[in-house]
C-alpha positions in Angstrom: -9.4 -15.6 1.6 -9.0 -13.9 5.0 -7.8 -10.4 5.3 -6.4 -9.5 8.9 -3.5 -6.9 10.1 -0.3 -8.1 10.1 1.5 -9.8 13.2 5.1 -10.1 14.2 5.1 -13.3 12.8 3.6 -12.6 10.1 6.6 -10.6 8.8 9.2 -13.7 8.3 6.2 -15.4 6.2 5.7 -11.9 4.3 9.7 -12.2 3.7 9.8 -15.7 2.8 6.4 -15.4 0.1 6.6 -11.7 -1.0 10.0 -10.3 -0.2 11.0 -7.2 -0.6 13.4 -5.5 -3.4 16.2 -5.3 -1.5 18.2 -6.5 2.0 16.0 -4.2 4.4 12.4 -5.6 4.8 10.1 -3.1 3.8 7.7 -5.4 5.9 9.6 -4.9 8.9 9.1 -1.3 8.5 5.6 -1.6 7.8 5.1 -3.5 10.7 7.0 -0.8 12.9 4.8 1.9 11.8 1.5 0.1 12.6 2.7 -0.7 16.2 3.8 3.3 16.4 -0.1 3.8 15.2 0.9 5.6 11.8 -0.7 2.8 9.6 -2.5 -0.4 9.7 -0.6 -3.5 8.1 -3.7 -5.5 6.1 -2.5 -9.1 5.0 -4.1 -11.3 2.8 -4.1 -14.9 3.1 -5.3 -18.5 1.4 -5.0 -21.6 3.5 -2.4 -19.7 6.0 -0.1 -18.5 2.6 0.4 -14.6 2.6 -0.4 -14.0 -0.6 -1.3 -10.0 -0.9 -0.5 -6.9 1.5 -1.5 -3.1 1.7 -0.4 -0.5 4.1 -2.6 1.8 4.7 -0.9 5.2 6.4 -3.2 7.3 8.7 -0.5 9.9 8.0 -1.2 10.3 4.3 1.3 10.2 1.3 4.4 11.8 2.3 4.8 14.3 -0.6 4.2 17.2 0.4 2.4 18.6 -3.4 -0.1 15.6 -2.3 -1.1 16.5 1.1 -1.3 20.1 0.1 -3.7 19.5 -2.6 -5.6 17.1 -0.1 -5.0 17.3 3.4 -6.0 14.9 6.2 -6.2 12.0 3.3 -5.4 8.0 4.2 -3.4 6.5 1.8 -3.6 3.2 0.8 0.1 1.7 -0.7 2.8 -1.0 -1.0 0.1 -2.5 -2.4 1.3 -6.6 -4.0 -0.1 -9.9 -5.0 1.6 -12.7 -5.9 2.7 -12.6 -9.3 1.0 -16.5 -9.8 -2.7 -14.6 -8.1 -3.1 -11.7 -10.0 -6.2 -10.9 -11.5 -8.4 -13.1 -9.0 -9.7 -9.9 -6.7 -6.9 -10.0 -4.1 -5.8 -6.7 -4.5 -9.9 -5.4 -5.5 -10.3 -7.2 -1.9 -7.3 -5.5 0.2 -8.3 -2.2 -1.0 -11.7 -2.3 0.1 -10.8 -4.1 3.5 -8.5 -0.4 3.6 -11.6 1.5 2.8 -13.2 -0.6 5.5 -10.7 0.6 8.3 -11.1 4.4 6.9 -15.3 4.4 7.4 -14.7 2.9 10.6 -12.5 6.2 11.4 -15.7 8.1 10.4 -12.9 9.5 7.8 -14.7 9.9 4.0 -12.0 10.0 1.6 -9.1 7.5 0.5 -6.0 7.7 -1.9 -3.9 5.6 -3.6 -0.8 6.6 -5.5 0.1 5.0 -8.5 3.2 4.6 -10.5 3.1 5.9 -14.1 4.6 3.0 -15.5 2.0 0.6 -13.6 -1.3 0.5 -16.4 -2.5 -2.2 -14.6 -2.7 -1.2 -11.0 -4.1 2.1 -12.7 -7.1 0.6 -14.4 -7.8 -1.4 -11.4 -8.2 2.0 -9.0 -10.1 3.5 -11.9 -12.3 0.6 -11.5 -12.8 0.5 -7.8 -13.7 4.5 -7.9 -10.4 6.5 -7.6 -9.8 9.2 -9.9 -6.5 11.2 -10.4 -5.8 14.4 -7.7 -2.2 15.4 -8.3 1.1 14.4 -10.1 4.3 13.5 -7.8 7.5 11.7 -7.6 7.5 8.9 -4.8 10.6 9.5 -3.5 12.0 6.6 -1.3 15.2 4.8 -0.3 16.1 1.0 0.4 19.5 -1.3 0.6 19.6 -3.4 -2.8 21.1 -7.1 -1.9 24.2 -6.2 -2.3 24.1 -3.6 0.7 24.4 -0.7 -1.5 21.6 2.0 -0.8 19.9 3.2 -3.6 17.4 6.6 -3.7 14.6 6.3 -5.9 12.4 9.1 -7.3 9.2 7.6 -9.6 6.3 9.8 -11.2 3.1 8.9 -10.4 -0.6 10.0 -10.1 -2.0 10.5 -6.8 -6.1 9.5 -6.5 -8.7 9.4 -4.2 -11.7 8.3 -3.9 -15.2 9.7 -1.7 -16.3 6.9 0.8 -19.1 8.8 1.5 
């Protein structure tokens, strides 16, 4: 498996293997950010098929509740694998090439939010070291396939984790 940031063209493949919810690409918009500097892109490949992604956002969560309760904190989101990969270490692999990118900041903590109705991506962050800061709602937007625009608001746990 190779882990690198993502590339423009890597965003039509992303599409294509992983897409997104709706009609907007939320890897576009990842991609946008990490050529304005506000995240890094991390894609995760086997034999040249994207088959994982994490953003991880200099800029911290955007709740306010969580950057309050820890400021200055990366977090690492929009976390996937493909549904056919799970379980393998693709996403145990992405996280830590995150955590990577944060040491080499000299930075010594990293979060992860987590929806409450996700047991599974929760057990795995309790695994890798995170454990719970604050509760929040995730509040975000996107255009379903039908072009209607829908608002979303979803509980979950925000955690972090020492890098030491």
């Amino acid at each position: 498996m190779d882990i690198t940031l993502c590339t423009a063209p890597d965003v039509a493949l992303l599409d294509r293997c992983l897409p997104s919810p709706g009609r907007t690409s939320f890897h576009a918009r990842r991609f946008a950010r990490q050529g304005a500097g506000e995240c890094a892109y991390l894609v995760a490949r086997l034999d040249g098929r994207p088959v994982g992604h994490t953003e991880l956002r200099w800029t911290g969560c955007a709740d306010a509740s969580v950057r309050a309760a820890r400021p200055g904190c990366p977090e690492i989101g929009g976390l996937a694998v493909a549904e056919d990969l799970r379980s393998r270490g693709i996403g145990t692999a992405l996280v830590r090439a995150a955590e990577q990118l944060v040491r080499e900041r000299r930075l010594t903590v990293a979060g992860i939010g987590v929806g409450k109705d996700n047991p599974r991506a929760a057990a795995l962050y309790r695994r890798l070291g995170y454990r719970p800061l604050i509760d929040y709602l995730d509040r975000y937007s996107y255009e379903d396939r039908a072009g209607v625009p829908r608002e979303c608001a979803d509980p979950c746990t925000f955690l972090v984790r020492e890098l030491g």
